[in-house]
VMD Tcl script that builds the backbone (N, CA, C; Angstrom):
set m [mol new atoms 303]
animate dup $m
set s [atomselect $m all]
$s set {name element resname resid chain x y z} {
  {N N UNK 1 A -71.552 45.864 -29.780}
  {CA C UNK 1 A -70.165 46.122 -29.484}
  {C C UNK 1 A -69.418 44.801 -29.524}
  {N N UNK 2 A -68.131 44.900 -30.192}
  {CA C UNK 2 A -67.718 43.311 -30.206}
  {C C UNK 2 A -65.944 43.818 -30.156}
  {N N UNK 3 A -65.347 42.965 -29.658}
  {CA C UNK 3 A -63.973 43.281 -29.018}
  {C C UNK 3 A -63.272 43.330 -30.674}
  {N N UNK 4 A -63.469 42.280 -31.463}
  {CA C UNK 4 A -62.770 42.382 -33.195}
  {C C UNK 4 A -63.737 43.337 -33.397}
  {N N UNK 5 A -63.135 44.561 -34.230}
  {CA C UNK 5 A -63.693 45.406 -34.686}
  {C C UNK 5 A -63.938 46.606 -34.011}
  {N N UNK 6 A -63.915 46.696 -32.482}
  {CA C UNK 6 A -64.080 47.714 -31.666}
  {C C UNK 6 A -63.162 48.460 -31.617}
  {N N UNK 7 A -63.454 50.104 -31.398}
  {CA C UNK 7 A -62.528 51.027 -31.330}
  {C C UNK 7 A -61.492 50.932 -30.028}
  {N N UNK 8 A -60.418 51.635 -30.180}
  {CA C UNK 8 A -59.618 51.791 -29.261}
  {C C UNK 8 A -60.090 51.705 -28.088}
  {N N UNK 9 A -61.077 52.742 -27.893}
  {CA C UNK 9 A -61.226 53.883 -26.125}
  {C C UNK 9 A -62.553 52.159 -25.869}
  {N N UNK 10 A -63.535 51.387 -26.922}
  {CA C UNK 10 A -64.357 50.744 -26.172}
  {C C UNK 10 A -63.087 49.482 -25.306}
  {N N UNK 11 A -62.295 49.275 -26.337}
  {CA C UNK 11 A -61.412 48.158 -25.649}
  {C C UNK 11 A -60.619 48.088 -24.587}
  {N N UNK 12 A -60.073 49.829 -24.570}
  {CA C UNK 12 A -59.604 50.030 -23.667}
  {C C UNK 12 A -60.566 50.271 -22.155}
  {N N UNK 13 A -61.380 51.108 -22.307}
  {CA C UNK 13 A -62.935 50.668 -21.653}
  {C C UNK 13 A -62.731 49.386 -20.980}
  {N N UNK 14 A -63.194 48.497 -21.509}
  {CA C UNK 14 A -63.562 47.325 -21.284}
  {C C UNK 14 A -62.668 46.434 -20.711}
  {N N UNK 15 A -61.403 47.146 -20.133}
  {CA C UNK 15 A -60.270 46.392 -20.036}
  {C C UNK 15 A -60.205 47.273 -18.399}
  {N N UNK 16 A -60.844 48.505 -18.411}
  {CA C UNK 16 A -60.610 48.676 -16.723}
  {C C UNK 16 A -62.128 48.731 -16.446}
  {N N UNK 17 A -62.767 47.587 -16.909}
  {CA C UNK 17 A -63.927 47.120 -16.386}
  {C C UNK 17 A -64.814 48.484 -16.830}
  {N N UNK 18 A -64.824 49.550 -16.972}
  {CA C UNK 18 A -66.262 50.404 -17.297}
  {C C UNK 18 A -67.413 50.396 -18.619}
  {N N UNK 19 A -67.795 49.921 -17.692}
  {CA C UNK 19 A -69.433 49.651 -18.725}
  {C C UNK 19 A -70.058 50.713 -19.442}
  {N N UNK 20 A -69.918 52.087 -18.822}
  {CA C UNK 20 A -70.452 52.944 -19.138}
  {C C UNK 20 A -69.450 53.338 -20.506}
  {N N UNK 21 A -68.610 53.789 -19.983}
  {CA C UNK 21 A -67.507 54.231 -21.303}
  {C C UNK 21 A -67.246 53.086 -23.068}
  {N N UNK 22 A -67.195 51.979 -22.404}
  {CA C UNK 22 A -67.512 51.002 -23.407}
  {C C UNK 22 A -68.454 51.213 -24.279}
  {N N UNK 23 A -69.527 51.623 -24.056}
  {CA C UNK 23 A -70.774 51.536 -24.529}
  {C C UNK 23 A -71.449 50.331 -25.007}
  {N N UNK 24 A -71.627 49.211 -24.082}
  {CA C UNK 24 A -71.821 48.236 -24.202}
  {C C UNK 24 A -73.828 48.346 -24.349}
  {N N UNK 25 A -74.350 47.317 -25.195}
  {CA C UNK 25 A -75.852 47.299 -24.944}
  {C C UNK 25 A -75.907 46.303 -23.697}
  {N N UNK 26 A -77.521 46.534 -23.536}
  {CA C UNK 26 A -78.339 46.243 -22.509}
  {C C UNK 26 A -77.859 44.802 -22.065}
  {N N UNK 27 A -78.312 43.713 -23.611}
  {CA C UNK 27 A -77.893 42.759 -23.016}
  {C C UNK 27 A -76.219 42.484 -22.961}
  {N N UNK 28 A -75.133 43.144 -23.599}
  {CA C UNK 28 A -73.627 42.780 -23.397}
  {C C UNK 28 A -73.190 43.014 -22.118}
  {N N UNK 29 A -74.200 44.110 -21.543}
  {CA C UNK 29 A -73.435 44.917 -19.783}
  {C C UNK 29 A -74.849 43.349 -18.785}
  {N N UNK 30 A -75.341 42.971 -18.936}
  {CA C UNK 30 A -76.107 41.892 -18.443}
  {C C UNK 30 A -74.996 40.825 -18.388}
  {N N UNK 31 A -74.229 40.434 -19.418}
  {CA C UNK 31 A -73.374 39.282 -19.155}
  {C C UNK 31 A -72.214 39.637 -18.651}
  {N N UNK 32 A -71.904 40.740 -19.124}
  {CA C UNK 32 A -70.295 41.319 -18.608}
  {C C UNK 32 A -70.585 41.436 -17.390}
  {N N UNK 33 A -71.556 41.725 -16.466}
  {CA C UNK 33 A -71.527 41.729 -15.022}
  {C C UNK 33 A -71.898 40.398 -14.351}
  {N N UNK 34 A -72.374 39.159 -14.919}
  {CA C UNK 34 A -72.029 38.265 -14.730}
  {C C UNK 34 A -70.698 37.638 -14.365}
  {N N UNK 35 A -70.136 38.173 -15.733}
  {CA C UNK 35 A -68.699 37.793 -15.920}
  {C C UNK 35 A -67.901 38.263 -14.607}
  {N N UNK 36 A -68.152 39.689 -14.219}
  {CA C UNK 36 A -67.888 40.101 -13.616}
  {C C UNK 36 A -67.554 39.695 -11.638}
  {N N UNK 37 A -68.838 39.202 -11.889}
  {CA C UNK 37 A -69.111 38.505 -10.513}
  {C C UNK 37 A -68.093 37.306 -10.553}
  {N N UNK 38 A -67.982 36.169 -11.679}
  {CA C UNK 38 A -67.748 35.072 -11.773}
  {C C UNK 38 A -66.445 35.171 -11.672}
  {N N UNK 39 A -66.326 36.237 -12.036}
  {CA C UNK 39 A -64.351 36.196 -11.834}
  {C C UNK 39 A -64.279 36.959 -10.227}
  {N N UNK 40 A -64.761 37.373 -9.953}
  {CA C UNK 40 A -64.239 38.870 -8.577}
  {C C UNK 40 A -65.277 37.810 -7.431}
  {N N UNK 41 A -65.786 36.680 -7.088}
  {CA C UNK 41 A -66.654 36.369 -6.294}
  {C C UNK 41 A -67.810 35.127 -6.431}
  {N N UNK 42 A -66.958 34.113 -7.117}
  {CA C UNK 42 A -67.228 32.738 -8.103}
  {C C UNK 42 A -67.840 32.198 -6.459}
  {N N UNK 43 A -67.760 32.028 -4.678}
  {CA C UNK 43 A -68.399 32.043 -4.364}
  {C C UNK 43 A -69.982 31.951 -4.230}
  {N N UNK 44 A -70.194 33.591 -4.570}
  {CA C UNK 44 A -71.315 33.842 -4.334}
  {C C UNK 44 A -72.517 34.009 -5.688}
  {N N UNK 45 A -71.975 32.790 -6.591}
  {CA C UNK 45 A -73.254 32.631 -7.574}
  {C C UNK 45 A -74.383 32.175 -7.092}
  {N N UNK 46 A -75.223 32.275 -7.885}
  {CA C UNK 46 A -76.784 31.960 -7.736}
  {C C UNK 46 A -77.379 31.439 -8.454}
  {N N UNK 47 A -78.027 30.370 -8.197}
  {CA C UNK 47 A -78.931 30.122 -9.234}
  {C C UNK 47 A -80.013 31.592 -10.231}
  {N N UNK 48 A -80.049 32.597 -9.289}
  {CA C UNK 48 A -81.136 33.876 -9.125}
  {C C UNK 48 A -80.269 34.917 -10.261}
  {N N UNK 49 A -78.916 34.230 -10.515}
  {CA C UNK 49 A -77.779 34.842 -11.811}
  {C C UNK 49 A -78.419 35.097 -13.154}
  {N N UNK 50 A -79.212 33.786 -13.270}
  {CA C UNK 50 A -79.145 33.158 -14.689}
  {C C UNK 50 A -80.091 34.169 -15.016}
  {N N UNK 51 A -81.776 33.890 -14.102}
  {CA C UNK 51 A -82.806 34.541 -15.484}
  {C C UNK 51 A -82.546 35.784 -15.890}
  {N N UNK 52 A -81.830 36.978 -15.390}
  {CA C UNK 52 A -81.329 38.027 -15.889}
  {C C UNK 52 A -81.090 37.862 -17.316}
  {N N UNK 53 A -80.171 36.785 -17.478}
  {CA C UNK 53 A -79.469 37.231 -18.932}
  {C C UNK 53 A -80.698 36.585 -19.603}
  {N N UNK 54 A -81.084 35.063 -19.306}
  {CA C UNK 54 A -82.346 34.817 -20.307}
  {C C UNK 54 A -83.365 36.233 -20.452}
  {N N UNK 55 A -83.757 36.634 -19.752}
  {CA C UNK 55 A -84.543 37.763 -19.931}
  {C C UNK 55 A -83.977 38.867 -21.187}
  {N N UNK 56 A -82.693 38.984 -20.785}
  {CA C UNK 56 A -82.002 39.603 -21.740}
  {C C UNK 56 A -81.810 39.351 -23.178}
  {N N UNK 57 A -81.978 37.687 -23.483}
  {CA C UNK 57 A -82.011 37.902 -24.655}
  {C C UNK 57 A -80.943 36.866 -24.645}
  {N N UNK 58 A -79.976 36.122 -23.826}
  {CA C UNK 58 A -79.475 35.140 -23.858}
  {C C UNK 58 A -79.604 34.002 -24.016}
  {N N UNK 59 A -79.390 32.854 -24.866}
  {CA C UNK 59 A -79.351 31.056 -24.599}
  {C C UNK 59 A -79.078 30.692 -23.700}
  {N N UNK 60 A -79.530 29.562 -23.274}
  {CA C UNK 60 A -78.670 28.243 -22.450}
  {C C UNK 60 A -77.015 28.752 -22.725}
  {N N UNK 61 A -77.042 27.920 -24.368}
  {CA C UNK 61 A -76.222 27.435 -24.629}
  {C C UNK 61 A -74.675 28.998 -24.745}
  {N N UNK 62 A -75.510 30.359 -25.206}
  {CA C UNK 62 A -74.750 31.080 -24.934}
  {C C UNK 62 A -74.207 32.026 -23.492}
  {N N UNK 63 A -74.903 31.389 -22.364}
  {CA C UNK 63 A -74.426 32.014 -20.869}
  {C C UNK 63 A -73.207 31.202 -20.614}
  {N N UNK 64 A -73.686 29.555 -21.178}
  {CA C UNK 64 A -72.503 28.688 -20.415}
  {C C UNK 64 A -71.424 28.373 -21.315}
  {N N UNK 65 A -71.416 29.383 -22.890}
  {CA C UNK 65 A -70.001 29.529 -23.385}
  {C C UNK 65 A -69.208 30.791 -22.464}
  {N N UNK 66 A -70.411 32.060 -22.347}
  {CA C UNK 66 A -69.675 32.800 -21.241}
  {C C UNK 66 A -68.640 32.668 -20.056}
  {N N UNK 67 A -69.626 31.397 -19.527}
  {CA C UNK 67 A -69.235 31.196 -18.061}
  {C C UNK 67 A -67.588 30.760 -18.519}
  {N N UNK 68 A -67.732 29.165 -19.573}
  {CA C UNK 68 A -66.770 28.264 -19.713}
  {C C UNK 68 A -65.324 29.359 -20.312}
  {N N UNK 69 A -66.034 30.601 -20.926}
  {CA C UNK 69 A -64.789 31.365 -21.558}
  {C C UNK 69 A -63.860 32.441 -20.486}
  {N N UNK 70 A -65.068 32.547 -19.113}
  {CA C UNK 70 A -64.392 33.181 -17.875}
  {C C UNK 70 A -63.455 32.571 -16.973}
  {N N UNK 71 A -64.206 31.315 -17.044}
  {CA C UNK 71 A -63.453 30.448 -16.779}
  {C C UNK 71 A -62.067 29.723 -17.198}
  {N N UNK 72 A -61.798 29.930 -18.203}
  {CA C UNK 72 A -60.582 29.324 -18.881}
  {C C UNK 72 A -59.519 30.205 -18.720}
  {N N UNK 73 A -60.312 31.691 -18.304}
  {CA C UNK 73 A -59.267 32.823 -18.420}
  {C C UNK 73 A -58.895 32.805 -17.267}
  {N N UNK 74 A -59.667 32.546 -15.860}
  {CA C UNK 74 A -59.139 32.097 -14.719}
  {C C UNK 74 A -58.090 31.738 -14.487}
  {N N UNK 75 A -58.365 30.172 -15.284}
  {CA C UNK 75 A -57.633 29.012 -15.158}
  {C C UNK 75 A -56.228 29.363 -15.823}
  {N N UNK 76 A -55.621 29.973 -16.890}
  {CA C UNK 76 A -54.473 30.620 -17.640}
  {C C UNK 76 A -53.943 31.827 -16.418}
  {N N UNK 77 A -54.693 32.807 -15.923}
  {CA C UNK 77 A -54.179 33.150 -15.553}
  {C C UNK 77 A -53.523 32.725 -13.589}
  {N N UNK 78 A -54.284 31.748 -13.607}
  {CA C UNK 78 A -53.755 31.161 -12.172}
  {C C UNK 78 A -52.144 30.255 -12.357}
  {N N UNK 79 A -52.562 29.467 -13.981}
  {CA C UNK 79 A -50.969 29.105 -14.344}
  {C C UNK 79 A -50.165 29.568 -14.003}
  {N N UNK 80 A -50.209 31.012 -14.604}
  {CA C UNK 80 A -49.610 32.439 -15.297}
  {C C UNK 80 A -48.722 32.143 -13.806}
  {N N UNK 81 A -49.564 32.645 -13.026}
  {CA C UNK 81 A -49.146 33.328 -11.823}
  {C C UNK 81 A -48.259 32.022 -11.075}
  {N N UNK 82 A -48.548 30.894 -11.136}
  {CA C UNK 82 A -47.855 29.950 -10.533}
  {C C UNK 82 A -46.544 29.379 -10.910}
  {N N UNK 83 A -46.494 30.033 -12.291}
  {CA C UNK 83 A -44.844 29.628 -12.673}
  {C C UNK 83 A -44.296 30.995 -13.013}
  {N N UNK 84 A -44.945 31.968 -12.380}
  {CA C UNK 84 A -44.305 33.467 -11.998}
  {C C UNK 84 A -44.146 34.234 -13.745}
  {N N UNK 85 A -44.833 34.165 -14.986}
  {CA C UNK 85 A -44.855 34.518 -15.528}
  {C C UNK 85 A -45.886 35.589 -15.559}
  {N N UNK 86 A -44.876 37.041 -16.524}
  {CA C UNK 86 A -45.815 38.252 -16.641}
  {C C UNK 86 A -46.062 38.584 -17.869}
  {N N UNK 87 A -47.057 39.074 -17.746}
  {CA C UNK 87 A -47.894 39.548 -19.032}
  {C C UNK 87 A -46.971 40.528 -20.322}
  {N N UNK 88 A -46.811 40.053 -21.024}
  {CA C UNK 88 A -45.923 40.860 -21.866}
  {C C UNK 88 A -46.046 41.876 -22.382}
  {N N UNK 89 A -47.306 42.523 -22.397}
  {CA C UNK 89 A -48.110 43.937 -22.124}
  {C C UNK 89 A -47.585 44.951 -21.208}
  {N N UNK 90 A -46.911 44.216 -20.086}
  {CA C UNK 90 A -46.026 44.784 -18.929}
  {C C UNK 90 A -45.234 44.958 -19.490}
  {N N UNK 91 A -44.571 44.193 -20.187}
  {CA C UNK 91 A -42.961 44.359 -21.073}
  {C C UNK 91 A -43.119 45.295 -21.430}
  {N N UNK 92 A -44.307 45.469 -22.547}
  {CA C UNK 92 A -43.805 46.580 -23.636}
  {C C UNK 92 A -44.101 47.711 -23.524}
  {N N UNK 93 A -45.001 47.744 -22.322}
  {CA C UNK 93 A -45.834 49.586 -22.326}
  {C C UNK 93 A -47.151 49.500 -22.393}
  {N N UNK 94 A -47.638 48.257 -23.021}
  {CA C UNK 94 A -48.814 48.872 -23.986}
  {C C UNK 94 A -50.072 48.090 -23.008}
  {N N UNK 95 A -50.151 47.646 -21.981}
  {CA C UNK 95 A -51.224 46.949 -21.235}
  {C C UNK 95 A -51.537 48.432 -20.275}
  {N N UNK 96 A -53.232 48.139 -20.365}
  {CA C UNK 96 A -54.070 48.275 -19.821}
  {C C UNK 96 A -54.663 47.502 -18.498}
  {N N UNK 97 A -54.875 48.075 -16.938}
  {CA C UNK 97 A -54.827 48.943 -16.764}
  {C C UNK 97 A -52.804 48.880 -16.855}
  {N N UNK 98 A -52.392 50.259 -16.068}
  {CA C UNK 98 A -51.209 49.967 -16.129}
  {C C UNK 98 A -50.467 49.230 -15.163}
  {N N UNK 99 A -49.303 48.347 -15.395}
  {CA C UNK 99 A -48.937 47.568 -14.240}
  {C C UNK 99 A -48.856 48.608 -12.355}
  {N N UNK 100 A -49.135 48.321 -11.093}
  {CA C UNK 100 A -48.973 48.897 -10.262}
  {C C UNK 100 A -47.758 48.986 -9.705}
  {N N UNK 101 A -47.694 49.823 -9.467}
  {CA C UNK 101 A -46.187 50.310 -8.505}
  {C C UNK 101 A -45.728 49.868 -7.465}
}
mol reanalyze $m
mol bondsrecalc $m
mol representation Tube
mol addrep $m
């Protein structure tokens, strides 16, 4: 499953977090819940994180493009929020999930 090239319903999927509906493989739902953690609870990592994904079928070198690419999205969206700019997805209609009320 890969976000270029993926159908509508996986992207949209994948955008209110469900793994199941996405239809992500074994090892993509292994990192996405990484990801997951790293954004919702960057706290409570573990060293006890990692061998999962190696087991899975992951690199070194490809967990800690993961991490560095969760990370950057963090970091943009903490900007975002600090000079009070909104997602322009809000503007137009078309963001997923939908803005809250």
């Amino acid at each position: 499953m890969q976000l270029q090239g993926g159908s509508a319903g996986q992207i949209e999927a994948l955008i209110r977090g469900d793994l199941d509906a996405a239809e992500c493989t074994a090892p993509e739902r292994t990192l996405l819940e990484l990801v997951k953690k790293l954004t919702l609870t960057p706290g409570a990592m573990a060293d006890d994180d990692i061998p999962p994904l190696r087991a899975a079928g992951w690199t070194d070198d490809q967990i800690a493009e993961g991490v560095y690419i969760t990370a950057l999205f963090a970091f943009f969206n903490r900007v975002a929020d600090a000079f009070g700019l909104d997602d322009p997805g809000y503007r137009s209609g078309k963001a997923f999930p939908p803005k809250p009320q």
